[in-house]
Each structure stands twice: as structure tokens, then as C-alpha cells.
TISENU-437519 format. One line per field, with one value per atom (N, C-alpha, C): residue number from 1; y, z, x. Coordinates in steps of 0.2 Angstrom, whole numbers, padded with zeros to 4 digits. Atoms other than C-alpha are relative to their C-alpha. Last residue first. Layout:
% residues N
num <- c(NUM, ...)
north <- c(Y, ...)
up <- c(Z, ...)
east <- c(X, ...)
***
This chain:
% residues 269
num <- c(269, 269, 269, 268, 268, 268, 267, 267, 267, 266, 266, 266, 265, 265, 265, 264, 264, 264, 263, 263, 263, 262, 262, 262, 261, 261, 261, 260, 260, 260, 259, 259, 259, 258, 258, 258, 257, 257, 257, 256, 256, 256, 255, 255, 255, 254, 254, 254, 253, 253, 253, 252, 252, 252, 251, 251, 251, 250, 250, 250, 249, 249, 249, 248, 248, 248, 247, 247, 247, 246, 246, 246, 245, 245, 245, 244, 244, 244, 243, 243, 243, 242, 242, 242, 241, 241, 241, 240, 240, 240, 239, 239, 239, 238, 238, 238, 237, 237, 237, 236, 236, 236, 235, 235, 235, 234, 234, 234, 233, 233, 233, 232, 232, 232, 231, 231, 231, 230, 230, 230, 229, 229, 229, 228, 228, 228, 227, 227, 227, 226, 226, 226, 225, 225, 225, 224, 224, 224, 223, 223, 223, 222, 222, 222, 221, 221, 221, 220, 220, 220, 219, 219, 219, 218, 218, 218, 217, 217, 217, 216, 216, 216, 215, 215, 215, 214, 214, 214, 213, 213, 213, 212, 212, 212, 211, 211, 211, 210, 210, 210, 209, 209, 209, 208, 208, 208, 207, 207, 207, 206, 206, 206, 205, 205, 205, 204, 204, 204, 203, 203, 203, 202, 202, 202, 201, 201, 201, 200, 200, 200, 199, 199, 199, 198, 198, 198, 197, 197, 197, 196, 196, 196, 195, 195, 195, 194, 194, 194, 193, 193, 193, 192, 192, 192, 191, 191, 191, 190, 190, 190, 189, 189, 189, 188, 188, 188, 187, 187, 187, 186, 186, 186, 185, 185, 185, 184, 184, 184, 183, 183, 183, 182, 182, 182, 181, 181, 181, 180, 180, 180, 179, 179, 179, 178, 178, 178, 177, 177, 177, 176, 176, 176, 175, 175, 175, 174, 174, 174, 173, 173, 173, 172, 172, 172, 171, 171, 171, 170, 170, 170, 169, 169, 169, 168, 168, 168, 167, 167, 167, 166, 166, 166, 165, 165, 165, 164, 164, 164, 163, 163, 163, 162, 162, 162, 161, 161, 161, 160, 160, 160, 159, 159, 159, 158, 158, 158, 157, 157, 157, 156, 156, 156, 155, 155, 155, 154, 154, 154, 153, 153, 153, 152, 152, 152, 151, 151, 151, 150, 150, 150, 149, 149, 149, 148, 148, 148, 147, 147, 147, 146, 146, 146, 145, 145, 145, 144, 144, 144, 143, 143, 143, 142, 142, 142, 141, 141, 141, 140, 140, 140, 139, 139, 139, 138, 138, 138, 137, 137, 137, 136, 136, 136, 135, 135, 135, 134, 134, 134, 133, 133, 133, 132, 132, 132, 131, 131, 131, 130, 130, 130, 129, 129, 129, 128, 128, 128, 127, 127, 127, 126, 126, 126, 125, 125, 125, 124, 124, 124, 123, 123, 123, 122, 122, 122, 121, 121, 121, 120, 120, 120, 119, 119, 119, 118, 118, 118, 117, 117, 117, 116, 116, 116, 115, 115, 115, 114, 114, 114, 113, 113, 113, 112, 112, 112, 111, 111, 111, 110, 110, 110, 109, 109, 109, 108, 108, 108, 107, 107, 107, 106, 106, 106, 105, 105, 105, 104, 104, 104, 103, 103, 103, 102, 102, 102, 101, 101, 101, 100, 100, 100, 99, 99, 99, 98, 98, 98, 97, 97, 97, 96, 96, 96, 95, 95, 95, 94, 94, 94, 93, 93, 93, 92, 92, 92, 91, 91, 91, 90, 90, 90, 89, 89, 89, 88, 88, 88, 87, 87, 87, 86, 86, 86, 85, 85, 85, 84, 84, 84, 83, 83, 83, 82, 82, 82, 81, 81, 81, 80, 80, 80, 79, 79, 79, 78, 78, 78, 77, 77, 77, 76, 76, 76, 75, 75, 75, 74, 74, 74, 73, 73, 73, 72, 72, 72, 71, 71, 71, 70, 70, 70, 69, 69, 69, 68, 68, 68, 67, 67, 67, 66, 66, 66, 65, 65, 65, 64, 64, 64, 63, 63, 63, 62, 62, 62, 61, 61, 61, 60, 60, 60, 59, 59, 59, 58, 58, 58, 57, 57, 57, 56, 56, 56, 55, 55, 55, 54, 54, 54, 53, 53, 53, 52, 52, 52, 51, 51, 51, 50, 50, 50, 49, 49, 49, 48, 48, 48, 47, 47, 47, 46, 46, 46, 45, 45, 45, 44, 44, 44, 43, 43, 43, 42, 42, 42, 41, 41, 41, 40, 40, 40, 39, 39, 39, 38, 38, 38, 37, 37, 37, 36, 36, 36, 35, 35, 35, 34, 34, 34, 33, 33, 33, 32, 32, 32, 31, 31, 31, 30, 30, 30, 29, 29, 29, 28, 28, 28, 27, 27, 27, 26, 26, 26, 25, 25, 25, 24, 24, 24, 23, 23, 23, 22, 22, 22, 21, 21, 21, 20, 20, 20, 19, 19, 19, 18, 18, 18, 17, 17, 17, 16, 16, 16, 15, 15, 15, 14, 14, 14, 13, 13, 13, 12, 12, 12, 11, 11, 11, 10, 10, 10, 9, 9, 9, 8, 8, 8, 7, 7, 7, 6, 6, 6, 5, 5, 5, 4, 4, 4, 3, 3, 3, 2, 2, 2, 1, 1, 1)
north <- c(0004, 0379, -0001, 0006, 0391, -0003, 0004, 0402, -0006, 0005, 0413, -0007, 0000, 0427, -0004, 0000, 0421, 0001, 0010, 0414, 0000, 0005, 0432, -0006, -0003, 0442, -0005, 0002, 0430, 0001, 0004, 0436, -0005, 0000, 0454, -0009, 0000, 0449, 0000, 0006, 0441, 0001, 0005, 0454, -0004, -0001, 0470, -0007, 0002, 0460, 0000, 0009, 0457, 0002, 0005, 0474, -0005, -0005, 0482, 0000, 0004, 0469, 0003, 0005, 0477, -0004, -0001, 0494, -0008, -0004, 0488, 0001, 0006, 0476, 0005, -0005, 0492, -0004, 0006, 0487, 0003, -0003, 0495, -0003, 0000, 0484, 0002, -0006, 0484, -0002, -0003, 0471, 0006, -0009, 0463, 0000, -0002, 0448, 0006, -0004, 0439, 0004, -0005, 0425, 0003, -0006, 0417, 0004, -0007, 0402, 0004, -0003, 0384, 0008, 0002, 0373, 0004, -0003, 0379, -0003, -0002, 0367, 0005, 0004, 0358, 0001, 0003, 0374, -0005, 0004, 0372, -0001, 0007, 0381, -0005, 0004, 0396, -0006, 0005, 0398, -0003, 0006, 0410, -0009, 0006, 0422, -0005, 0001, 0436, -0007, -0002, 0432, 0003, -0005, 0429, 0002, -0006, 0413, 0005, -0003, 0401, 0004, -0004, 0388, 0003, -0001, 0377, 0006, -0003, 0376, -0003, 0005, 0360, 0004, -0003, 0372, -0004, 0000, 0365, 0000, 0008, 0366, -0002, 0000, 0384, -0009, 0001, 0387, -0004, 0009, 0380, 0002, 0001, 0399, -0008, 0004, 0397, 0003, 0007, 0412, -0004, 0001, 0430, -0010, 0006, 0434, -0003, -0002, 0447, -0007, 0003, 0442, 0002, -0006, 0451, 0000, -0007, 0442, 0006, -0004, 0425, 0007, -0004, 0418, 0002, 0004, 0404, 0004, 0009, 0409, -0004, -0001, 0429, -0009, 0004, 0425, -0001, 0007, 0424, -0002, 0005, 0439, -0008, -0001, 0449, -0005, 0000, 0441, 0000, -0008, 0442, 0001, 0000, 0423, 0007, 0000, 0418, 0004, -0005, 0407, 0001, -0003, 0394, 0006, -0007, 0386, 0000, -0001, 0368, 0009, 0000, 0361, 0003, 0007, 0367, 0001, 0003, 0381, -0007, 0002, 0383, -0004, 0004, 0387, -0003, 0006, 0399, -0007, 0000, 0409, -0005, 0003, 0409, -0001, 0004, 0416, -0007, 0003, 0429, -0007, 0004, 0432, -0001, 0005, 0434, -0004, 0006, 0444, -0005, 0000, 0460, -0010, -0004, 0466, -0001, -0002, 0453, 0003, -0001, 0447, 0005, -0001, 0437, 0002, 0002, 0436, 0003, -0004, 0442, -0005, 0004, 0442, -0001, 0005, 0451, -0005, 0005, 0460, -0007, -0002, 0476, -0006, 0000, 0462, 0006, 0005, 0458, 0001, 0001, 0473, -0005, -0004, 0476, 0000, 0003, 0460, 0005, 0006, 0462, 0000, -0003, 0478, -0005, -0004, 0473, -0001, 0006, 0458, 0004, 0003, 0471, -0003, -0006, 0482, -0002, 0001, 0465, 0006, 0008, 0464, -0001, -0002, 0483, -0007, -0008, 0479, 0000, -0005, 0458, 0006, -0003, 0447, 0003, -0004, 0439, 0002, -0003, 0433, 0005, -0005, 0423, 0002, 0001, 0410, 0007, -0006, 0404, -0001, -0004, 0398, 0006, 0001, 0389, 0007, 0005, 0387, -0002, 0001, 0405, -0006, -0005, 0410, -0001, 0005, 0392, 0008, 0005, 0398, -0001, -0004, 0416, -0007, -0004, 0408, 0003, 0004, 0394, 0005, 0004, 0408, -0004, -0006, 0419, -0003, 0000, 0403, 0005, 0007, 0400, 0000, 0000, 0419, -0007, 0005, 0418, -0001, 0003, 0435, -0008, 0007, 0438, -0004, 0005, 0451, -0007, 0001, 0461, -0005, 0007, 0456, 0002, 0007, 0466, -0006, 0003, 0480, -0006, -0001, 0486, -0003, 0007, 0481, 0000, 0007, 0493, -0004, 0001, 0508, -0007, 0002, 0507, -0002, 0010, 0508, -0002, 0004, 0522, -0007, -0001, 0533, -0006, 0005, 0529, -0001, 0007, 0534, -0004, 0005, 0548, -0006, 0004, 0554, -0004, -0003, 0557, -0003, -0001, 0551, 0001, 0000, 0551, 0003, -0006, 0558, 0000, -0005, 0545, 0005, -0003, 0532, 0006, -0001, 0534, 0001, -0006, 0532, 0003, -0004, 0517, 0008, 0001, 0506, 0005, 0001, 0512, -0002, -0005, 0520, -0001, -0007, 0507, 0004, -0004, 0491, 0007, -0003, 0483, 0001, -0005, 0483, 0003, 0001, 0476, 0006, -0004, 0480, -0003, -0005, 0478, 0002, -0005, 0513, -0004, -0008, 0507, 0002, 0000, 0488, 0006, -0005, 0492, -0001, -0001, 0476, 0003, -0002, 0481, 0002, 0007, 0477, 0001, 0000, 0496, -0004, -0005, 0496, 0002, 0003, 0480, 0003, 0005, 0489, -0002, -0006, 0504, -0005, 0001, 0488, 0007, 0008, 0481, 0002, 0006, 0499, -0007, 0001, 0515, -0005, -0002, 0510, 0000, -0007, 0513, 0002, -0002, 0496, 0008, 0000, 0493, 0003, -0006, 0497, 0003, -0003, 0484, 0008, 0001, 0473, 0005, -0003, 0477, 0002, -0008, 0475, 0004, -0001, 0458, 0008, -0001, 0454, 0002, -0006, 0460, 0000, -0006, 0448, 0006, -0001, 0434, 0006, -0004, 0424, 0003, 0002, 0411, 0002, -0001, 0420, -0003, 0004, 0410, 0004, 0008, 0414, -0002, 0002, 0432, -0007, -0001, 0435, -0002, 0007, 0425, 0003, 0003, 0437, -0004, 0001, 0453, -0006, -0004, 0450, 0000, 0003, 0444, 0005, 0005, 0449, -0003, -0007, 0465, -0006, -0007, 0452, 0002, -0001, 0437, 0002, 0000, 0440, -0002, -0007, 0443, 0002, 0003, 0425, 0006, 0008, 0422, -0001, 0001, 0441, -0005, -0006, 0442, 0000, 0004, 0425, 0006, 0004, 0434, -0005, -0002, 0449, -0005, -0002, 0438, 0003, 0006, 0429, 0003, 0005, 0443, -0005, -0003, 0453, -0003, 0001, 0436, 0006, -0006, 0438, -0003, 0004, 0421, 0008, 0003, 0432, -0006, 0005, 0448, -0007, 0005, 0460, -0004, -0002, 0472, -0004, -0002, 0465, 0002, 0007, 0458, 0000, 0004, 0475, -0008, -0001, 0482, -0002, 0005, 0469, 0004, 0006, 0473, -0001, 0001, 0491, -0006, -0003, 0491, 0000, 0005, 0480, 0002, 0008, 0489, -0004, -0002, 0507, -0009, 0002, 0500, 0001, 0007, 0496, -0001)
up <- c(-0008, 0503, 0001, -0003, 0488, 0008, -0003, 0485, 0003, 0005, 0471, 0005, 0005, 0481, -0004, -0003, 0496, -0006, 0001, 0485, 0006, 0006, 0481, 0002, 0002, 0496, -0007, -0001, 0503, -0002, 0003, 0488, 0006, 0006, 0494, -0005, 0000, 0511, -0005, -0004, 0508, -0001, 0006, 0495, 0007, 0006, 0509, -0005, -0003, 0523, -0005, 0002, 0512, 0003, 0008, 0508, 0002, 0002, 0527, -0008, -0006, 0533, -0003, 0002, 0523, 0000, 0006, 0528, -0001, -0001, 0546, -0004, -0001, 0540, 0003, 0004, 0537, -0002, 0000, 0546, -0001, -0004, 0540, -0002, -0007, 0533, 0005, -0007, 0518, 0005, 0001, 0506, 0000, -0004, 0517, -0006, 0001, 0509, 0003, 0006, 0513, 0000, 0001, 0519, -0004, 0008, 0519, 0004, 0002, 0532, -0005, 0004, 0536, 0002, 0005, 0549, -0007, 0005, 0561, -0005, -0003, 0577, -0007, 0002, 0567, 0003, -0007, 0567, -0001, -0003, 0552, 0007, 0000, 0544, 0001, -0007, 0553, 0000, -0003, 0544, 0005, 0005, 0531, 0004, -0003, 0545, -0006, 0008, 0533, 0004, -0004, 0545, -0007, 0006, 0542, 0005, -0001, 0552, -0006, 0006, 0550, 0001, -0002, 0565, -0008, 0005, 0567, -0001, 0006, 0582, -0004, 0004, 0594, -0007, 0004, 0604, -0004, -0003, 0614, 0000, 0001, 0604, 0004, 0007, 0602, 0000, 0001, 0621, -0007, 0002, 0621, 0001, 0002, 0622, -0003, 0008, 0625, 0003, -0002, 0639, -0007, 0006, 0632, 0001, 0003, 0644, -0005, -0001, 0653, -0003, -0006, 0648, 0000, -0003, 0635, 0007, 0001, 0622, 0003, -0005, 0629, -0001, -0005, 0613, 0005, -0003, 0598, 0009, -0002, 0592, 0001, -0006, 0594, 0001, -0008, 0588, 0006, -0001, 0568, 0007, -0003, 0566, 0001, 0005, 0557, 0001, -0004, 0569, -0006, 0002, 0564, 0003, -0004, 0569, -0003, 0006, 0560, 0005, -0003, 0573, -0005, 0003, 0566, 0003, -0001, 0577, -0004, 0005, 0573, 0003, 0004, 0583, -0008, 0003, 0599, -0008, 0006, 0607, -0006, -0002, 0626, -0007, -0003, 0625, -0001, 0005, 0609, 0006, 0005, 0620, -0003, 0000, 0635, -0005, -0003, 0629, 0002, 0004, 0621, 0001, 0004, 0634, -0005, -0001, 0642, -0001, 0003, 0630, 0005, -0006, 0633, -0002, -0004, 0616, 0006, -0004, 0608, 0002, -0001, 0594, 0006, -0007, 0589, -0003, -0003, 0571, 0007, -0007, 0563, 0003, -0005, 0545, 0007, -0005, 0538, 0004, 0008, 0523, 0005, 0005, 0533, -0002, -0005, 0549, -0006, 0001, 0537, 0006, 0007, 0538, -0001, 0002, 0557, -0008, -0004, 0564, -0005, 0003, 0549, 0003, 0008, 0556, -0002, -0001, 0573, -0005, -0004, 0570, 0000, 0006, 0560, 0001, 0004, 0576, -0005, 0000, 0584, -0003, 0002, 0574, 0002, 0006, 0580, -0004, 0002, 0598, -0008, -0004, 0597, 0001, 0001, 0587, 0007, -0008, 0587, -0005, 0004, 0574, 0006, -0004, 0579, -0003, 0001, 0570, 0002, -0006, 0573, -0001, -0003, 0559, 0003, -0007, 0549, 0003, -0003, 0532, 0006, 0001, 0525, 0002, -0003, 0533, -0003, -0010, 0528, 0004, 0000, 0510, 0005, -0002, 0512, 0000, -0006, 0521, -0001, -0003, 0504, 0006, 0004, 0490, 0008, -0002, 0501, -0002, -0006, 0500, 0002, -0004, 0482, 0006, -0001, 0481, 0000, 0005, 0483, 0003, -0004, 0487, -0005, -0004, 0479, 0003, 0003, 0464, 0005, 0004, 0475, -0006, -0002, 0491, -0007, -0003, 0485, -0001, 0007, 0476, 0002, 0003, 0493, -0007, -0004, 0501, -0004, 0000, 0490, 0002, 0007, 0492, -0004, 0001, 0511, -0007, -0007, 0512, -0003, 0008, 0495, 0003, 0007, 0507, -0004, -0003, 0524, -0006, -0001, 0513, 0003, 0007, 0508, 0000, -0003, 0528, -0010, 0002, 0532, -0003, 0007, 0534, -0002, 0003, 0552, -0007, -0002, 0560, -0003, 0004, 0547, 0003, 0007, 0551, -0002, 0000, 0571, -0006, -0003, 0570, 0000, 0005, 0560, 0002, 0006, 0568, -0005, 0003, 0583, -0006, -0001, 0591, -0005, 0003, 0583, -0001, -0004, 0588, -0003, 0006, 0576, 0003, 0007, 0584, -0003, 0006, 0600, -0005, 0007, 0617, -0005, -0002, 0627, -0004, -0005, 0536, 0005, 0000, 0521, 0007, 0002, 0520, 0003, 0008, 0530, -0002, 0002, 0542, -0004, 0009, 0550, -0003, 0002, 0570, -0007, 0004, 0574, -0001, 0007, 0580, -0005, 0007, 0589, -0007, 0004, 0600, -0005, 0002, 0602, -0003, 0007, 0605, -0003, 0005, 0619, -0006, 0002, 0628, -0005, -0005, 0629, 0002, 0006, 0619, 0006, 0002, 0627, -0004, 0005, 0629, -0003, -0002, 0646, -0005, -0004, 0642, 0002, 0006, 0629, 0003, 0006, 0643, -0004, -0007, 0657, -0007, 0003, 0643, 0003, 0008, 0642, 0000, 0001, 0660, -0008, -0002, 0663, 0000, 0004, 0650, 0004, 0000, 0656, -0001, -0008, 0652, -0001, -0005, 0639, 0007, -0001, 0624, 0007, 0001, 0614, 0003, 0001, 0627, -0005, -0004, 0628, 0002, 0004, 0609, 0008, 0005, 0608, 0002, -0003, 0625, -0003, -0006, 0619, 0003, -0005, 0602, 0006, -0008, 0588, 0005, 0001, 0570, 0006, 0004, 0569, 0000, -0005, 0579, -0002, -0001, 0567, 0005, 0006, 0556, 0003, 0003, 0572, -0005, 0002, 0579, -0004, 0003, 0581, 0000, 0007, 0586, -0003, 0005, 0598, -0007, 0002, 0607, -0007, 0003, 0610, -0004, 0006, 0616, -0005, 0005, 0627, -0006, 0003, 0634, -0004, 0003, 0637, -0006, 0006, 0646, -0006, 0002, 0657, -0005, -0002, 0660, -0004, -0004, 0660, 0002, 0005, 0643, 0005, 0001, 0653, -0003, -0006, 0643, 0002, -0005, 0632, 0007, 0003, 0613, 0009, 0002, 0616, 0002, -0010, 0624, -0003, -0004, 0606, 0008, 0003, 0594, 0004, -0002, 0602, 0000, -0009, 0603, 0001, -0004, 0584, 0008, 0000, 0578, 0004, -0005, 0586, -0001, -0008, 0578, 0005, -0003, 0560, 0008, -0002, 0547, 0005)
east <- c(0001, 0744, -0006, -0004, 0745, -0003, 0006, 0727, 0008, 0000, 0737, -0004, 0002, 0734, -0002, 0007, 0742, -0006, 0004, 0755, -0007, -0002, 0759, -0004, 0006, 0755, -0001, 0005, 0769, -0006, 0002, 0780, -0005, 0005, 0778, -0002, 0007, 0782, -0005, 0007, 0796, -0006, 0001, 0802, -0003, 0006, 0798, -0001, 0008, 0808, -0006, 0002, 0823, -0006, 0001, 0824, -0002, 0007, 0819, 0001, 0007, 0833, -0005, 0001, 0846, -0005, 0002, 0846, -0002, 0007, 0847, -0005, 0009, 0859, -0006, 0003, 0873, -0008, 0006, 0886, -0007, 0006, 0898, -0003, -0001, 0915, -0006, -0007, 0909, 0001, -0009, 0903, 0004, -0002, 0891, 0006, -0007, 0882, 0003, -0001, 0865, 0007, -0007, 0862, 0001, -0002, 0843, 0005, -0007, 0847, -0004, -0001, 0832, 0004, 0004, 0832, -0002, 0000, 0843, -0003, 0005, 0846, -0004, 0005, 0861, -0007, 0004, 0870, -0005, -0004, 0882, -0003, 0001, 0869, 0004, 0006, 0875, -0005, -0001, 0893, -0007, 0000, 0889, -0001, -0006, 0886, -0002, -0006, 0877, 0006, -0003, 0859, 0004, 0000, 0839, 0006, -0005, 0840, 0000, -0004, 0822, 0006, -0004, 0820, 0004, -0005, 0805, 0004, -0001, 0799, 0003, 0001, 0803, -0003, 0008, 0812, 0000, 0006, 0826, -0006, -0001, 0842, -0007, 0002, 0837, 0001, 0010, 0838, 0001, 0006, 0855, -0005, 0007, 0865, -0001, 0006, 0882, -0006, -0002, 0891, -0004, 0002, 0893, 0000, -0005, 0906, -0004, -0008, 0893, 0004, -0003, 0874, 0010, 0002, 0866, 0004, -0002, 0872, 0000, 0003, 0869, 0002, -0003, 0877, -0006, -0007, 0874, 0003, 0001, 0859, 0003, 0005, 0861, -0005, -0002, 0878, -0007, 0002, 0871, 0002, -0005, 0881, -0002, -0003, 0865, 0007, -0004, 0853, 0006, -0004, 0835, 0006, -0004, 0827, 0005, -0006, 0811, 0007, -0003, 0801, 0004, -0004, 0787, 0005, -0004, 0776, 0006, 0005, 0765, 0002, -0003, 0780, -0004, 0002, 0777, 0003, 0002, 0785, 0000, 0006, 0789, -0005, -0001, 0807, -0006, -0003, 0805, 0002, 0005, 0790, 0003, 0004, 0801, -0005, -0002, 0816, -0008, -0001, 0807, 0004, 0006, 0799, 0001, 0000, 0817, -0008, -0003, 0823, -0004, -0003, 0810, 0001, -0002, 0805, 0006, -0002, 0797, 0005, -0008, 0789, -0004, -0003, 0773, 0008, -0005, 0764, 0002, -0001, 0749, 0007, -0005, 0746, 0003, 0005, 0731, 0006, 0002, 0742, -0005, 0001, 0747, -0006, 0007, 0749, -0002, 0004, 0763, -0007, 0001, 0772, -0005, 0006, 0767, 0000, 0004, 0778, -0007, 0001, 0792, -0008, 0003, 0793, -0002, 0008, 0792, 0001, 0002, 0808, -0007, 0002, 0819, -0006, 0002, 0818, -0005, 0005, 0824, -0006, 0001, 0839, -0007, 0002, 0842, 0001, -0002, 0843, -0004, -0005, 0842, 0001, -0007, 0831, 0002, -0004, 0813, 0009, -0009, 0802, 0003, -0001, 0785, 0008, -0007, 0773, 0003, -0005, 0759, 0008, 0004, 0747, 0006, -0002, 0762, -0006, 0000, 0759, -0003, 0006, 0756, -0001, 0002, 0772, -0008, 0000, 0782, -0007, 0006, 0775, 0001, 0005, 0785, -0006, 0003, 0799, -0006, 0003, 0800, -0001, 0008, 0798, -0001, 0007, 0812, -0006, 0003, 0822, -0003, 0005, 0821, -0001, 0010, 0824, -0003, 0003, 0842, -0009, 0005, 0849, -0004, -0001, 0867, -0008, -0004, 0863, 0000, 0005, 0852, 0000, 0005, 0859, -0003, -0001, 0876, -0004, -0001, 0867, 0003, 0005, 0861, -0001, 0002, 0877, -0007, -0004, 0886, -0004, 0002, 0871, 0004, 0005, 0874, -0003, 0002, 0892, -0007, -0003, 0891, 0003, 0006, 0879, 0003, 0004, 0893, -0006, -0002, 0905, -0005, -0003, 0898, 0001, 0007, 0892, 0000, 0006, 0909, -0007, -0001, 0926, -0006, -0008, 0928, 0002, -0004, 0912, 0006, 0002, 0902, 0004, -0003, 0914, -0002, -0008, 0913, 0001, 0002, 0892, 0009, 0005, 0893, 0000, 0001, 0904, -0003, -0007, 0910, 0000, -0007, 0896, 0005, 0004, 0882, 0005, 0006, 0893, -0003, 0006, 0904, -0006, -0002, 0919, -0003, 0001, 0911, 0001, -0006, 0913, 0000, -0008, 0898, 0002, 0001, 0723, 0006, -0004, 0728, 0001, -0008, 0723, 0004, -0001, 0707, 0008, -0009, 0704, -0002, -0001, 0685, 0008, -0001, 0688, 0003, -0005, 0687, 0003, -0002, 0669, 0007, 0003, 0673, -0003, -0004, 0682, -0001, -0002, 0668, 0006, 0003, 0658, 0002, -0002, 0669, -0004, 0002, 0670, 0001, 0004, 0677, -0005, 0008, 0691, -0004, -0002, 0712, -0012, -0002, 0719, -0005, -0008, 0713, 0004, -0002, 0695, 0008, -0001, 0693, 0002, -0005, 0699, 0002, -0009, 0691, 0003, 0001, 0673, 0006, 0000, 0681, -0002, -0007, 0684, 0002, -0001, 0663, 0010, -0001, 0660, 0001, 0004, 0670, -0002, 0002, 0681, -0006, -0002, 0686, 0000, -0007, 0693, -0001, -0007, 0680, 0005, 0001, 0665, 0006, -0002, 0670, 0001, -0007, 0670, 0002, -0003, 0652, 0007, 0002, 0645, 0003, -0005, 0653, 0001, -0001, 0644, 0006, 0004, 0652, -0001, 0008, 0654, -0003, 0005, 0667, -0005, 0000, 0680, -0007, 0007, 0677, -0001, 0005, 0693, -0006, 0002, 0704, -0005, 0005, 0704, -0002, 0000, 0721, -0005, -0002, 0723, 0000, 0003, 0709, 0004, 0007, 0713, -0002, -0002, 0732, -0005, -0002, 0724, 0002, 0004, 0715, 0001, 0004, 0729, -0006, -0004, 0739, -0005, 0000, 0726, 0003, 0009, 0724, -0001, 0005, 0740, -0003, 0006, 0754, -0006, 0002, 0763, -0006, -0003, 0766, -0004, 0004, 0761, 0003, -0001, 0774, -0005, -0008, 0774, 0002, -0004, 0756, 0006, -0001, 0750, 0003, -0004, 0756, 0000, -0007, 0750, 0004, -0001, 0733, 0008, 0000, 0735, 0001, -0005, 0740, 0002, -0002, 0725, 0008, 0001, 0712, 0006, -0001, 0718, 0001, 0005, 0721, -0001, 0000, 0732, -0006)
***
């Protein structure tokens, strides 16, 4: 994928979001494609500062200058208590009944979404993704996991997206976003858009009523387009008990992607 694009999308994931390193990486990845063409003078002039906070910069993230950066522009394809916690859910079966059950868990759910997934709404997540310039995928622990991968899957294929790490820039990024943003939402229970999860007694959550985003859910809650903040669901089915969305997630993620490479190809939108 690529050294420059990695560091960027990693001070992103960890900067705070009023920094001037921030802001520029974020100039860098929304202008990506004409890195490898400008001097220091044009890429400082569109991020806005100045060329001795730009050579800072290339420095900050690890290159010995802004033309050592720019030598690595060039995209190469190639290059609390809870039942159904980790512990208790997944990690307790296999010490119980062994690592079988938990193989013939995951391979069930796996033929599950295979039969159940409705690709009308993969088609439409993967044109909302060539749509929508800016667009960001967040979760929770292992929901946000989903949330990188999606972020570096698609940066594979030139796509760049926002996720975060630390909840409350993710808080602040869906409180703040306009309507020409896109957020997909990785939340196998669907509570991470109804709850303060991190918070003691799990108080509501009203961000989401807030954000003038648009709001995709990758959940198995059937019941999440009953939220009227929700704008488009793909559900998919569990049928086990083990929670086994981990796997699940790194299926759906690949079909999205592969049919956004799809209507990229074919020039949609």
C-alpha cells in the first residue's frame, strides 16, 4: 500500500483533530493523487502553511524531508459485564468444549451471511462510497478493528476514509459532520448507537440524532432500522450463540469492497 500512505492514516487515527499535524495529514489524504506532482511550495500553499511547517511535518512522521515524502507518494496497488464478552463468550467455549465447536461456530455463521446477505445493500454502501467524498467508519473494541480494516482495505484501491481509535474523536467527528459525509457504523448489537458503552450504566447515547451525516449500520440487531437516525442496515445472521462477528465483518468487508472496485471500474456516479 505504501509507506507514506500508512503513516499518514496512522497520525490521523491518533492526532488530535484541532493540530496542525492533523490538518495537514488530513489535506494530504484528500488530495493524495497530486502528492508525487508538487513542490513543497504548491503542497504547502494547499495545506495552508508554511514550508518550513511542512518540511516539520514530513519529519514528524518518520521521512527525512518533504521530497523523501514525496518520493513515496507513487500509489502501488501491491505494495463491563456482558455474556457475550471475549472472556465469556469465546474464550470460555473453547476451554469448555473445545476449539471444534468454536471452528463449526464460525463456519455456520459463515454460510449463514452467505445465503442471508442482501447484496442490494452492499451494491448501494459500495456506490454511497464512491459518492460521498468523506466518509468515516467507527465502532467499538473489536467493531472498531472492523472499522481499520475497512479504513486500509479501501485505501488498497485509492479510497481513504476516517476511523478512530479514541471514542471521543469519534464523538467529535460524528457531532461535527456535514451532510456531504458518510459514516458506516460496525456494531454487532447495534448498542454502540443507542448506548454510552464505555460509560458505567450504559446511559442513551443522542449523538447520532445530531449528526447530519449519513448513517450506514453494519449490525445482526434486526431491530436497528427502527432507529429513525439510521439511514440505511446490512444484517446479517448469527446462528450461534458465539460471537463470531469478527469473522463476519472481514466477509462483508471484502464483498463491499470488491463490488466498490466494481462500479469504480465501470465509471458509476
Amino acid at each position: 500500500m505504501g509507506l507514506l500512505i500508512i503513516r499518514l492514516l496512522t497520525l490521523i487515527n491518533n492526532e488530535k483533530i484541532d493540530s496542525t499535524f492533523f490538518h495537514i495529514a488530513s489535506t494530504l489524504i484528500e488530495n493524495y493523487a497530486v502528492i508525487a506532482h508538487k513542490s513543497i511550495s504548491e503542497m504547502a500553499a494547499i495545506c495552508n502553511v508554511s514550508k518550513s511547517t511542512m518540511s516539520k511535518f514530513a519529519r514528524k512522521i518518520g521521512f527525512d524531508d518533504y521530497y523523501d515524502l514525496k518520493d513515496h507518494a507513487p500509489f502501488i496497488e501491491d505494495r463491563y459485564q456482558n455474556k457475550l464478552n471475549y472472556l465469556t463468550n469465546i474464550i470460555s467455549t473453547i476451554e469448555t468444549e473445545g476449539i471444534d465447536t468454536y471452528f463449526e461456530a464460525v463456519e455456520k455463521d459463515i454460510q449463514a451471511i452467505k445465503k442471508a446477505l442482501d447484496m442490494n445493500i452492499i451494491n448501494e454502501i459500495a456506490l454511497d462510497l464512491i459518492k460521498y467524498r468523506k466518509v468515516a467508519s467507527f465502532g467499538l473494541l473489536f467493531s472498531e478493528s472492523a472499522a481499520l480494516d475497512l479504513q486500509y482495505k479501501l485505501a488498497y484501491n485509492g479510497k481513504f476514509i476516517y476511523t478512530f481509535q479514541d471514542d471521543k474523536k469519534q464523538e467529535e467527528f460524528i457531532r461535527n459532520a456535514k451532510d456531504d459525509t458518510l459514516i458506516i457504523i460496525f456494531s454487532n448489537s447495534g448498542n454502540f448507537l443507542r448506548q454510552q458503552q464505555l460509560e458505567q450504566g450504559n446511559p442513551q447515547k443522542n449523538l447520532f440524532r445530531h449528526t447530519k451525516a449519513k448513517l450506514i449500520a453494519i449490525t445482526s440487531d434486526k431491530a436497528i432500522n427502527q432507529l429513525d437516525y439510521v439511514d440505511q442496515a446490512l444484517i446479517f445472521p448469527h446462528s450461534t450463540s458465539i460471537q463470531t462477528h469478527a469473522f463476519l465483518y472481514q466477509v462483508i468487508m471484502d464483498i463491499i469492497v470488491s463490488r466498490y472496485r466494481y462500479y469504480l471500474q465501470q465509471g458509476s456516479i
